[in-house]
C-alpha positions, 0 to 999 in steps of 0.5 A: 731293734734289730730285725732278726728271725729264728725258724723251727725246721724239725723241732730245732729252732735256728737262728738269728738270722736276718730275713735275706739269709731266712729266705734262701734257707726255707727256699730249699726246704721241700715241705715249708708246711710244718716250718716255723718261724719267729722274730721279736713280736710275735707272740708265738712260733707261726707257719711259714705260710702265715706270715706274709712279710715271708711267705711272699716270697717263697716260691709254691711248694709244691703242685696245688699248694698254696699259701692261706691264712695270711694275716696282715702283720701291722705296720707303718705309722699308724694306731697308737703310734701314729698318736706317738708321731703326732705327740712328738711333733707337737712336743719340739714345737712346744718346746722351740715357743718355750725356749723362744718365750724364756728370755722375755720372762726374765729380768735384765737383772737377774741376767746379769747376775746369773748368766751362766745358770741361765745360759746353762739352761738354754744349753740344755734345752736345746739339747732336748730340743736336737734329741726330739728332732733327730728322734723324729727323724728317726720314727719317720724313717722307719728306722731301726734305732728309732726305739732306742733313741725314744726311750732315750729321749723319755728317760730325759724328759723325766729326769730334765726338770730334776737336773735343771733344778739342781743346776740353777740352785747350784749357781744360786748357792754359790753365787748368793753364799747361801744353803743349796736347800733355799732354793731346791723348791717346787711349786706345786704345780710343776710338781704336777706337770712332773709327775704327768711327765713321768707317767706319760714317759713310762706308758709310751715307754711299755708301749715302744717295747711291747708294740708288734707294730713298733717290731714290725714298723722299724726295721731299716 
């Protein structure tokens, strides 16, 4: 998510333009009183002078002037994205006891019957896994390709248990000569902890789109 900002100096808007290009640009504006500036999460054009990520580093405009009505702009790991960082942390170390746990719930009889389903899913898992941590990596380094890599990460977390079910009722079609459908089934119970998923995937997906503090947080 790119951090790029547009100015409106005589009712023309300008821009993109990244922030170390804006400030020259407003810096030899005499009257910076009537300019405005706008970036993704803003909900509207503001004052220069009431943005403080850039009125801070313009110099006075003139005699007596000052810059007021400053309004902090939220930022950092906190609010609902701190409750994203937290969920993201806990979901790897769920993840890593589930993949630690699997082997010990399958019989030595059905490793040796269907090593590559089994091993395919491992595999797979361990890519979510290496998704989630280098997408954590990204949140707490604030940096700008953390949103799309989340969106990424909630993408496959929904469709995750899809694939996996194709694949392992794939080995066990071929491997058994029997119809795929025999082992395309659900307990109801994961169809729940599915449909759970995919709800919670498409809230925190809004959330990383529509957030001003995720605009303003991951800008690296």
């Amino acid at each position: 998510m790119l951090a790029v900002w547009y100015y409106n100096d005589g009712g023309e808007p300008r821009g993109p333009l990244p922030l170390a290009e804006l400030l020259p640009l407003l810096s030899q504006i005499a009257d910076r009183q009537h300019v405005k500036v706008w970036r993704h999460g803003f909900d509207d054009w503001k004052p220069v002078g009431e943005v403080r990520e850039v009125a801070r580093h313009l110099p006075v405009a003139a005699e007596g002037a000052e810059i007021k009505n400053i309004e902090p702009e939220l930022s950092g790991i906190g609010g609902w994205l701190g409750l994203l960082a937290f969920g993201q942390v806990m979901g790897i170390l769920r993840q890593v006891v589930a993949v630690g746990q699997y082997p010990q719930t399958i019989s030595d009889d059905i490793w040796r019957r269907f090593p590559i389903a089994l091993w395919g899913e491992m595999g797979m898992y361990a890519a979510l896994i290496g998704l989630s941590i280098y997408t954590a990596w990204l949140l707490f380094n604030h940096s700008r390709r953390f949103p799309g890599f989340f969106l990424v990460q909630m993408v496959c977390a929904i469709f995750f248990p899809i694939v996996d079910l194709f694949w392992v009722a794939t080995i066990f079609s071929v491997s058994l000569d029997q119809p795929m459908s025999k082992f395309l089934t659900v307990e109801p119970l994961e169809a729940g902890k599915m449909l759970v998923t995919a709800i919670a995937s498409a809230i925190w997906i809004s959330y990383v789109l529509r957030s001003r503090r995720v605009a303003n947080t991951f800008t690296k």
